[in-house]
C-alpha positions as a Markdown table, in Angstrom:
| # | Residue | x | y | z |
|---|---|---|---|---|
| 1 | Unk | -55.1 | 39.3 | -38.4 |
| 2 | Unk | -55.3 | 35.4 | -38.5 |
| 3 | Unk | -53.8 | 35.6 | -42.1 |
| 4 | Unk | -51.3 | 38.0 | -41.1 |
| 5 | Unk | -50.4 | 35.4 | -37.9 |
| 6 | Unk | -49.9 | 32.9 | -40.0 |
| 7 | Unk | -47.5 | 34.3 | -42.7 |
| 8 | Unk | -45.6 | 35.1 | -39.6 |
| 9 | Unk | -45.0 | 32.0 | -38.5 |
| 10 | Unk | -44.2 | 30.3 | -41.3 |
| 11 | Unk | -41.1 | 31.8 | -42.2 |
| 12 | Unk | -40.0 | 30.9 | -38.1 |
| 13 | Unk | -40.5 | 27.4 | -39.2 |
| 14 | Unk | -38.1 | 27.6 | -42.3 |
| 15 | Unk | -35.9 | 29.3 | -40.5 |
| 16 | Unk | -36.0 | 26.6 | -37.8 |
| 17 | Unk | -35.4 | 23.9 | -40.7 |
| 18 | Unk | -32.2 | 26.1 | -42.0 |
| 19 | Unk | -30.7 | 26.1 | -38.4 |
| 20 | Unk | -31.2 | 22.5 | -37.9 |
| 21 | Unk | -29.9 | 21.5 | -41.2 |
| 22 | Unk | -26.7 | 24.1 | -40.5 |
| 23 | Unk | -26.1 | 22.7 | -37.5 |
| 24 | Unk | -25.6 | 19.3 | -38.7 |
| 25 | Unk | -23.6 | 19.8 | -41.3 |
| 26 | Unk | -21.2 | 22.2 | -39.0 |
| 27 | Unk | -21.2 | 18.8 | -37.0 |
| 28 | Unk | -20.4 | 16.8 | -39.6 |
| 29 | Unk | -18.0 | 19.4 | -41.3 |
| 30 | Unk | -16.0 | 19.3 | -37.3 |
| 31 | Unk | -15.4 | 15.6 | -37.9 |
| 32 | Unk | -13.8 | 15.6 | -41.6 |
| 33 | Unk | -11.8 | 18.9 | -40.4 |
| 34 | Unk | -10.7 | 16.6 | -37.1 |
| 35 | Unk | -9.8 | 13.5 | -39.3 |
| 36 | Unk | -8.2 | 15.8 | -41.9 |
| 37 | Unk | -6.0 | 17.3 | -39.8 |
| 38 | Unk | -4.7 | 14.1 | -38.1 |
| 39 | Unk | -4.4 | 12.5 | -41.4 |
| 40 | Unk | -2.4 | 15.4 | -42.5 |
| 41 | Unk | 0.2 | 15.3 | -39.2 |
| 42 | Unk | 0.5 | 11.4 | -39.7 |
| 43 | Unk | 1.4 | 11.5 | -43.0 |
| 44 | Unk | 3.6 | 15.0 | -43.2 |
| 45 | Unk | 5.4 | 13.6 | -40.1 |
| 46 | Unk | 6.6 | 10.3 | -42.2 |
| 47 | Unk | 8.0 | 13.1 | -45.0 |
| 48 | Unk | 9.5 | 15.0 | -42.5 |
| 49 | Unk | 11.3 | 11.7 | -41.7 |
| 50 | Unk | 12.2 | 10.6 | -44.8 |
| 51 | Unk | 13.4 | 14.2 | -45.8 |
| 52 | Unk | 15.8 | 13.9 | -43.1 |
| 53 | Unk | 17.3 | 9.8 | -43.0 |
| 54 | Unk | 20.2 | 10.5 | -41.7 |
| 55 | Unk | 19.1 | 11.5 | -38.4 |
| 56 | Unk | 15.8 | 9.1 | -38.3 |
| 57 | Unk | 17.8 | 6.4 | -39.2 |
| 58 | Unk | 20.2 | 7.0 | -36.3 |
| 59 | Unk | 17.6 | 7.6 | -33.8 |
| 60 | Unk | 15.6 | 4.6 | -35.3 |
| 61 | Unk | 18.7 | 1.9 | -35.1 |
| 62 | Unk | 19.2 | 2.9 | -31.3 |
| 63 | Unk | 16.2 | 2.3 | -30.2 |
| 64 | Unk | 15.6 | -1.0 | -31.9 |
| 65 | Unk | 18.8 | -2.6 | -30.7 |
| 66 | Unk | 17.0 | -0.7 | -27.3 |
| 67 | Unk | 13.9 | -2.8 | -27.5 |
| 68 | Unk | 15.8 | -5.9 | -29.2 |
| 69 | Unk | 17.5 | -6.8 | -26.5 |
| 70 | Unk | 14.7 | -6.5 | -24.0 |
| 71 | Unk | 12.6 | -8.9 | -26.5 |
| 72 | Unk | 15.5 | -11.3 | -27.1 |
| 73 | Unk | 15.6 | -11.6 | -23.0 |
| 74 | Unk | 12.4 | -12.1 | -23.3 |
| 75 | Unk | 12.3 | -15.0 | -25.6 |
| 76 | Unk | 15.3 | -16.2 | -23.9 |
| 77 | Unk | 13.2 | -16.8 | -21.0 |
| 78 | Unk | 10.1 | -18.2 | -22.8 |
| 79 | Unk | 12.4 | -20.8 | -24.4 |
| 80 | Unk | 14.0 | -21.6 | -21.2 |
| 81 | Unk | 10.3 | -22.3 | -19.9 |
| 82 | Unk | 10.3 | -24.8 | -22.2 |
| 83 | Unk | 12.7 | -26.8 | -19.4 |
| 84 | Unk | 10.3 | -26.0 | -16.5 |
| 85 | Unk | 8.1 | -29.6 | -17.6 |
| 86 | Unk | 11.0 | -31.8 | -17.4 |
| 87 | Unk | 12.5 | -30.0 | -14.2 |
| 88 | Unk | 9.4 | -30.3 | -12.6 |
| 89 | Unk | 9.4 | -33.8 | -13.1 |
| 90 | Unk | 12.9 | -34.3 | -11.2 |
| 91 | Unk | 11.1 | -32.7 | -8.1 |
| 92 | Unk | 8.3 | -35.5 | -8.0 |
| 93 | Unk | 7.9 | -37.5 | -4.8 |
| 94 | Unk | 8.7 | -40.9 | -4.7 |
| 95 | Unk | 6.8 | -42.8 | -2.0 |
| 96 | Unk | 7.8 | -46.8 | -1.6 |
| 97 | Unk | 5.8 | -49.1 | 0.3 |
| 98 | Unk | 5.3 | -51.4 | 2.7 |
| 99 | Unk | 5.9 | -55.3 | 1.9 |
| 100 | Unk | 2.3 | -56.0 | 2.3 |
| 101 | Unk | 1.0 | -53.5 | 0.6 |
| 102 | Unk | -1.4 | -55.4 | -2.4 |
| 103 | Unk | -1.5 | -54.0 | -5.8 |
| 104 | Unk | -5.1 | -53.3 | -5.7 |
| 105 | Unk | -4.8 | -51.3 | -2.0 |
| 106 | Unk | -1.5 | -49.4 | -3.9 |
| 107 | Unk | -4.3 | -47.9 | -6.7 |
| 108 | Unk | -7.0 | -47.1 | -4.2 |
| 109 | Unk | -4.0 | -45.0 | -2.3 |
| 110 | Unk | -2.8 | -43.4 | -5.2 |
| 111 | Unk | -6.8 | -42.9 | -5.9 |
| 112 | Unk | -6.9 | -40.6 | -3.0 |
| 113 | Unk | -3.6 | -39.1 | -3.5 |
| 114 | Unk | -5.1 | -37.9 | -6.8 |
| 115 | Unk | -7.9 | -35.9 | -5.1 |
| 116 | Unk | -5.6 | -33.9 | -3.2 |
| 117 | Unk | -5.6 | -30.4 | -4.6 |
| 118 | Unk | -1.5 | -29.7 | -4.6 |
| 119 | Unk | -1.3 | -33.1 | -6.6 |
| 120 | Unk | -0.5 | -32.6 | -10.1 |
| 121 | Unk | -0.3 | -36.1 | -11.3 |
| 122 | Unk | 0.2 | -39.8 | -9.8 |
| 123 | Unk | 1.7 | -42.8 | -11.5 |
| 124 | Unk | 1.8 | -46.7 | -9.8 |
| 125 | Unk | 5.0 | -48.5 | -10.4 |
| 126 | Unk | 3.7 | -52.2 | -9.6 |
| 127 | Unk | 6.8 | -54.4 | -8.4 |
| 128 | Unk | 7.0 | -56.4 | -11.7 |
| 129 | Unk | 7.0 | -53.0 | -14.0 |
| 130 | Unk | 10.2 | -51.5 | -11.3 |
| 131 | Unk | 11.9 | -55.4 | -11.7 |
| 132 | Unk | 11.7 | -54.9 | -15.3 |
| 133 | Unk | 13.1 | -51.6 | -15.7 |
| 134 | Unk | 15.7 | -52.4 | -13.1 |
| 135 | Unk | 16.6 | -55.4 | -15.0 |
| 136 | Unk | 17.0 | -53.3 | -18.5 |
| 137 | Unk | 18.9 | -50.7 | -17.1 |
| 138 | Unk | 20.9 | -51.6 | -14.4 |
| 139 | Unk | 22.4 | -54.3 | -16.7 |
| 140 | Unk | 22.1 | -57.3 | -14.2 |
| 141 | Unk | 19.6 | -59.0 | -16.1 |
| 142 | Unk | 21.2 | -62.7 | -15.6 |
| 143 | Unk | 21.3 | -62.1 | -11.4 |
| 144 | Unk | 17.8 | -60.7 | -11.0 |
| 145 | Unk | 16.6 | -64.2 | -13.1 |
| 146 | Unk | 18.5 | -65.9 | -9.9 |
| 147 | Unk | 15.9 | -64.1 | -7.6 |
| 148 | Unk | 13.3 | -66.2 | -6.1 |
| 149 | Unk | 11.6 | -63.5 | -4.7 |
| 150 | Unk | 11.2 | -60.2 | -6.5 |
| 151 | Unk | 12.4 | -57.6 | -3.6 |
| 152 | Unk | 11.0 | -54.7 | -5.0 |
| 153 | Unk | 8.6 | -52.3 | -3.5 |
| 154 | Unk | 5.5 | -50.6 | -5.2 |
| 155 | Unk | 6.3 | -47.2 | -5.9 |
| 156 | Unk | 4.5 | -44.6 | -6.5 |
| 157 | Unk | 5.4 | -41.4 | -8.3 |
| 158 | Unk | 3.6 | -37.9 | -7.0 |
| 159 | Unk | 4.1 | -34.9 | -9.2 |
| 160 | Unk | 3.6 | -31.9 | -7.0 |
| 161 | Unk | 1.1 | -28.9 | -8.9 |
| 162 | Unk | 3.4 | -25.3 | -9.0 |
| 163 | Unk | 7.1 | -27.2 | -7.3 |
| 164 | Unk | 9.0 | -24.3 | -8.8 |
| 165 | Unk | 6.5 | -21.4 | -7.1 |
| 166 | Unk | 4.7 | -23.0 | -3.9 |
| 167 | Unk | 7.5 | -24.9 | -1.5 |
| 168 | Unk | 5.8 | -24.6 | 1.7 |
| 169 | Unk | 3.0 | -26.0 | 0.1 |
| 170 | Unk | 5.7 | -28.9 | -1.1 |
| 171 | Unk | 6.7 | -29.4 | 1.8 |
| 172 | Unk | 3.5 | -30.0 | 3.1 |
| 173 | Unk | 2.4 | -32.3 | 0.9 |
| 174 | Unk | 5.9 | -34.5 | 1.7 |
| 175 | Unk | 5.3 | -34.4 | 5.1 |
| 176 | Unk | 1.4 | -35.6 | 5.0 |
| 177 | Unk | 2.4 | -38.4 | 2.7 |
| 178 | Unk | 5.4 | -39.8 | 4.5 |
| 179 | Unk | 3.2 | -39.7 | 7.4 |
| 180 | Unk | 0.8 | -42.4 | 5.7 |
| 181 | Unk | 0.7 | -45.8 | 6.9 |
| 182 | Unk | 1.0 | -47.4 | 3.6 |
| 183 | Unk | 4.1 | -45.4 | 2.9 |
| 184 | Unk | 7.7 | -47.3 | 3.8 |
| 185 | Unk | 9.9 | -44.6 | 2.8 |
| 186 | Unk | 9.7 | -41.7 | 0.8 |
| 187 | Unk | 12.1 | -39.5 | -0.9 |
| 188 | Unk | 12.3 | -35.7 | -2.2 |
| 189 | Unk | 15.6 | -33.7 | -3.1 |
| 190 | Unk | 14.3 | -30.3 | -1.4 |
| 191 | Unk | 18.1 | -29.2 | -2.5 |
| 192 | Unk | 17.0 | -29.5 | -6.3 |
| 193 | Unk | 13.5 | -27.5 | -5.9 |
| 194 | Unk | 15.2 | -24.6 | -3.8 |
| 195 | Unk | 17.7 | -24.1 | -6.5 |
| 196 | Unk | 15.0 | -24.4 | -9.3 |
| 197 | Unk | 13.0 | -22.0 | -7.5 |
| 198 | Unk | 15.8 | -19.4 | -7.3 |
| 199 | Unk | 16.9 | -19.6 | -10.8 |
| 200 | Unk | 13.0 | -19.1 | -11.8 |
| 201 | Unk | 13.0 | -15.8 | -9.3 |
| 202 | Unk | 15.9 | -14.4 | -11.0 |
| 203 | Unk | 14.8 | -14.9 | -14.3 |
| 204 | Unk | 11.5 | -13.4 | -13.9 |
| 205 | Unk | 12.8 | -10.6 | -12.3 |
| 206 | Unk | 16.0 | -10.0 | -14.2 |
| 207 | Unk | 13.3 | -9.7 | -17.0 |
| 208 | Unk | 11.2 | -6.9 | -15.1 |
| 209 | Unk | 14.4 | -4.7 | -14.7 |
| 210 | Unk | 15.5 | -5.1 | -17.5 |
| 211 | Unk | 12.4 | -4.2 | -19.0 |
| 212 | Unk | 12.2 | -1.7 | -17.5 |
| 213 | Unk | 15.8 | 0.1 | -17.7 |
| 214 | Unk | 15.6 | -0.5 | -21.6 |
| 215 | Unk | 11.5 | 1.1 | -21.2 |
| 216 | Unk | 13.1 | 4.4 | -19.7 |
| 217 | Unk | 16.1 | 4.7 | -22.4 |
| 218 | Unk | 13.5 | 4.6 | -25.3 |
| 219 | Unk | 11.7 | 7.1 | -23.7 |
| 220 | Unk | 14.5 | 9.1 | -23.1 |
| 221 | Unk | 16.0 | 8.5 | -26.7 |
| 222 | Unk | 12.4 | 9.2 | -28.2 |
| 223 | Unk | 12.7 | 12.2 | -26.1 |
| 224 | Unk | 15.5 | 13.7 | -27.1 |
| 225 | Unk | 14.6 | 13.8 | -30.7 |
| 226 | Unk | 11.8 | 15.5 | -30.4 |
| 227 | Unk | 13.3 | 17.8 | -28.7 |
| 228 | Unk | 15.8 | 18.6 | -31.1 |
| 229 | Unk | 13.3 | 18.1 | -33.7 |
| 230 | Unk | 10.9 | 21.0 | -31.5 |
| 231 | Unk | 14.3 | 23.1 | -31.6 |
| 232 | Unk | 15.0 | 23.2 | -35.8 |
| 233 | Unk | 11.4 | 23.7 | -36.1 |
| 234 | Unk | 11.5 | 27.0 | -33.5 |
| 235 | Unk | 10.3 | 30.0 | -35.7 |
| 236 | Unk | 7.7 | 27.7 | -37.5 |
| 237 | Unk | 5.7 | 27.0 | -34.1 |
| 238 | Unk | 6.7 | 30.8 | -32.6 |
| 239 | Unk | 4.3 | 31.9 | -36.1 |
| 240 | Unk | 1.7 | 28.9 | -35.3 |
| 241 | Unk | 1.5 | 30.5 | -31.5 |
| 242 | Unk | 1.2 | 33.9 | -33.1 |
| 243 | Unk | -1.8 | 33.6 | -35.5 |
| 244 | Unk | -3.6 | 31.5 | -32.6 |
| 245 | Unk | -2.6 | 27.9 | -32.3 |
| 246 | Unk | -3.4 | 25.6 | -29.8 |
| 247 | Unk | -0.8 | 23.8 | -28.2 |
| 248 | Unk | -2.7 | 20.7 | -29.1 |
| 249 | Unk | -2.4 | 21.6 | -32.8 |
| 250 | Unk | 1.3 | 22.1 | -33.1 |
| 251 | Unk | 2.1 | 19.0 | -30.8 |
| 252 | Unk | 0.0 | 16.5 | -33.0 |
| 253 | Unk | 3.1 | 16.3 | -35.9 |
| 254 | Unk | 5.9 | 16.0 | -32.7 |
| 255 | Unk | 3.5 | 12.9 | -31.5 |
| 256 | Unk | 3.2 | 10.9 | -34.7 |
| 257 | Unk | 6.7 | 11.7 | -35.2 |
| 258 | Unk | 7.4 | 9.7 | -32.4 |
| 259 | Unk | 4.8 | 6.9 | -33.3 |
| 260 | Unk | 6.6 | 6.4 | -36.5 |
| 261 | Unk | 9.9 | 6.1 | -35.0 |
| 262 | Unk | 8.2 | 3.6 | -32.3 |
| 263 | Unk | 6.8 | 2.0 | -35.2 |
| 264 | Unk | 9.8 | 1.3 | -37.2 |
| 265 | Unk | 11.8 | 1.1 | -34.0 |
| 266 | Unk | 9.5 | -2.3 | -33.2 |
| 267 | Unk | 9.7 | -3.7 | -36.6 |
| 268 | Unk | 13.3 | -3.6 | -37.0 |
| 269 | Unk | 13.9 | -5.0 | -33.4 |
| 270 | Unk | 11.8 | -8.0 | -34.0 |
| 271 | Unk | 13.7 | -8.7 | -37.3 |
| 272 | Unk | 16.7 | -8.2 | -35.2 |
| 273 | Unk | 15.6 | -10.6 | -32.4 |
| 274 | Unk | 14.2 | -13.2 | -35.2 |
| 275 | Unk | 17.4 | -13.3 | -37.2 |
| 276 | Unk | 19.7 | -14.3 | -34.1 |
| 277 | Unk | 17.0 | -17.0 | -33.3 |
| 278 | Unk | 17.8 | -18.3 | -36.6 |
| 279 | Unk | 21.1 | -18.1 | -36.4 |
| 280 | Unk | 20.9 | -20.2 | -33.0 |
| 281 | Unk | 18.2 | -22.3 | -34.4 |
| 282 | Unk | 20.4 | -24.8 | -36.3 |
| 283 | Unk | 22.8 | -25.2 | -33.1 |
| 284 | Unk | 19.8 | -25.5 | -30.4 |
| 285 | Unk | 18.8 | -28.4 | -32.4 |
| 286 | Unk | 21.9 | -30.6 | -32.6 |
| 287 | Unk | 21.8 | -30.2 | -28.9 |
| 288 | Unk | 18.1 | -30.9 | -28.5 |
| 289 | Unk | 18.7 | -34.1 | -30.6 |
| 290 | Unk | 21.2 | -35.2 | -28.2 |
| 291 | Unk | 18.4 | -35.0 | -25.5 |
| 292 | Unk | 16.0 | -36.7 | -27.1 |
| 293 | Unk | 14.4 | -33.5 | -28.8 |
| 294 | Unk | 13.7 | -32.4 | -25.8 |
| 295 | Unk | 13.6 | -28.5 | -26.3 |
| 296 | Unk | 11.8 | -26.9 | -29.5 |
| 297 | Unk | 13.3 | -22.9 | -30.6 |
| 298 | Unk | 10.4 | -20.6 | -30.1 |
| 299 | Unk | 9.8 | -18.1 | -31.9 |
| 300 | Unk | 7.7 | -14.1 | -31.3 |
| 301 | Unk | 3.6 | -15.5 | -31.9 |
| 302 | Unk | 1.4 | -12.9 | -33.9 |
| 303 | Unk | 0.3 | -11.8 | -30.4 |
| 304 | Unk | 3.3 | -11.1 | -28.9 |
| 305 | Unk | 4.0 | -9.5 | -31.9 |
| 306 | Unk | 1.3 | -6.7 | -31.8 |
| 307 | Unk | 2.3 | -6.6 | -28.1 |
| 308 | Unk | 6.2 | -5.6 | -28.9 |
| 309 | Unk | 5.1 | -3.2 | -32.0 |
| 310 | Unk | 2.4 | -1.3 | -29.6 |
| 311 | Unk | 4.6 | -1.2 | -26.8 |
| 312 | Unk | 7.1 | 0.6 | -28.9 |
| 313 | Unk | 4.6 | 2.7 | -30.0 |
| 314 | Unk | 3.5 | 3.5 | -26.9 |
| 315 | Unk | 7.1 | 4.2 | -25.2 |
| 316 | Unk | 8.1 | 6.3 | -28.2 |
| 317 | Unk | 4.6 | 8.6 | -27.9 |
| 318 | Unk | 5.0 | 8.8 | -24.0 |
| 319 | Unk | 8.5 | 10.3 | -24.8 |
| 320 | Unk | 7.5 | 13.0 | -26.9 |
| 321 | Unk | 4.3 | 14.0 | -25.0 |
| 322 | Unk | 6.4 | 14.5 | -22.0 |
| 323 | Unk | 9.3 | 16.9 | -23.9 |
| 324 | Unk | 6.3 | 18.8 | -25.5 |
| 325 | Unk | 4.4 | 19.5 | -22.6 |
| 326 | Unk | 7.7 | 20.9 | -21.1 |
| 327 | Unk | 8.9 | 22.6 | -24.2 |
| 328 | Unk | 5.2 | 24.4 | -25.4 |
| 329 | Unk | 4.1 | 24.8 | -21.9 |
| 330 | Unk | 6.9 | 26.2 | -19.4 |
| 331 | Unk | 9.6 | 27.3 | -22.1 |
| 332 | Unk | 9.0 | 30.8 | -23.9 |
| 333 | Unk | 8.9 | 30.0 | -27.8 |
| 334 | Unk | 8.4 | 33.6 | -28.6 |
């Protein structure tokens, strides 16, 4: 009986092995049939593309002027930024003052100036520094050497933090330091910000809407495409349906359809968007040599790069998910 037991459950424990070693390679066989088959929709959805370059090539050129002029605003805007240092310095506040004001209690005031949080940086112009630049630009140099007395205030320059963004904060800050003791007079064109700040506002969000506008299109473009593609290809996904496909299954070569065109799409809109930069580049620079090179060309960085290519991507997929989900799902294919 014993022996007979044990023969018995032997065999179980083989059989145990058998199952455990099947089941992992039924595991492992599920992953190279997954990658297969998405290897096998990427790549036959490129042929399918090239097999057809009339239409692709149509599609493609659309939506990368599409996307090339939402990135040329874009870098429009980023160059202009470029301006936002030196226009933030014309909105500094200028503070002269008093007569008896020493040099040493001027640099203790602009000390505590400098520890206020909204202050973005504080210069001292002593009254022999603002007698000398008077003297070299205002071309009076032989009067001024008739001066006894230098008339001159101290001065002191405060550059404001955020001028273009923040102007009740501005105007805050102009009030408390006119209101100091030390402080004679003190000047701020409040005209100049307000107009900065406006042009800033309508950059930013002329930028969102176009954005935006141009994000719909190339889903709507991308959209399209597959659609038409989803219509030529009619009896081959009716026979799919018929012998037991998934929706899932027959959508995956209508996706990467649409990330190749995205793809392509994003790579020929940046060389689009770089090529007029260097066209412009030459002409920006005789002007920013007249200004003291004042304003560098910018360029797309290898970031915003990835972001404009996977955004394209992106836009492109989004289209043809949203067509194929209507097309497989609520129209009859068979």
């Amino acid at each position: 009986m014993k022996q007979t037991k044990s023969t018995k459950h032997k065999p179980q424990t083989k059989q145990d092995g058998r199952k455990n070693t099947s089941s992992g390679g039924d595991f492992s066989s599920k992953v190279e049939a997954y990658r297969d088959q998405h290897a096998h929709a990427l790549f036959s959805s490129l042929g399918r593309m090239v097999a057809s370059p009339f239409a692709s090539i149509v599609t493609i050129v659309v939506l990368a002027i599409t996307i090339s002029l939402a990135g040329g605003f874009y870098m429009l805007v980023v160059n202009l930024q470029q301006l936002t240092g030196s226009l933030e310095d014309s909105n500094q506040i200028s503070l002269f003052l008093k007569e008896d004001v020493s040099d040493a209690y001027a640099n203790k005031f602009a000390d505590s100036i400098k520890d206020n949080a909204n202050v973005q940086s504080v210069k001292v112009i002593s009254k022999e520094q603002g007698l000398a630049e008077f003297e070299t630009y205002s071309g009076f140099g032989s009067a001024i050497n008739a001066l006894e007395v230098n008339p001159l205030p101290i001065v002191i320059q405060v550059l404001p933090k955020d001028t273009l963004e923040d102007e009740q904060g501005l105007v805050a800050l102009f009030d408390d330091l006119k209101r100091s003791p030390e402080v004679d007079l003190a000047q701020m064109d409040m005209q100049w910000v307000k107009r900065l700040q406006s042009i800033v506002a309508i950059a930013k969000r002329g930028t969102t809407l176009l954005g935006l506008m141009l994000a719909i299109a190339v889903i709507f473009v991308t959209g399209n495409t597959i659609r038409l593609e989803v219509h030529n290809r009619r009896d081959e996904i009716v026979i799919a349906k018929l012998v037991g496909a998934t929706n899932s299954f027959i959508q995956r070569p209508f996706l990467y359809s649409g990330f190749w065109i995205g793809l392509v799409s994003g790579v020929m809109a940046w060389f689009i968007v770089t090529i007029m930069m260097l066209i412009l580049k030459q002409s920006v620079e005789t002007l920013s040599a007249l200004y003291q090179d004042a304003f560098k060309m910018l360029f797309f960085s290898y970031g915003e790069t990835f972001i404009l290519l996977g955004i394209s991507c992106l836009l492109a997929v989004l289209g043809s998910c949203a067509v194929l989900q209507f097309q497989l799902r609520y129209t009859k294919l068979n």
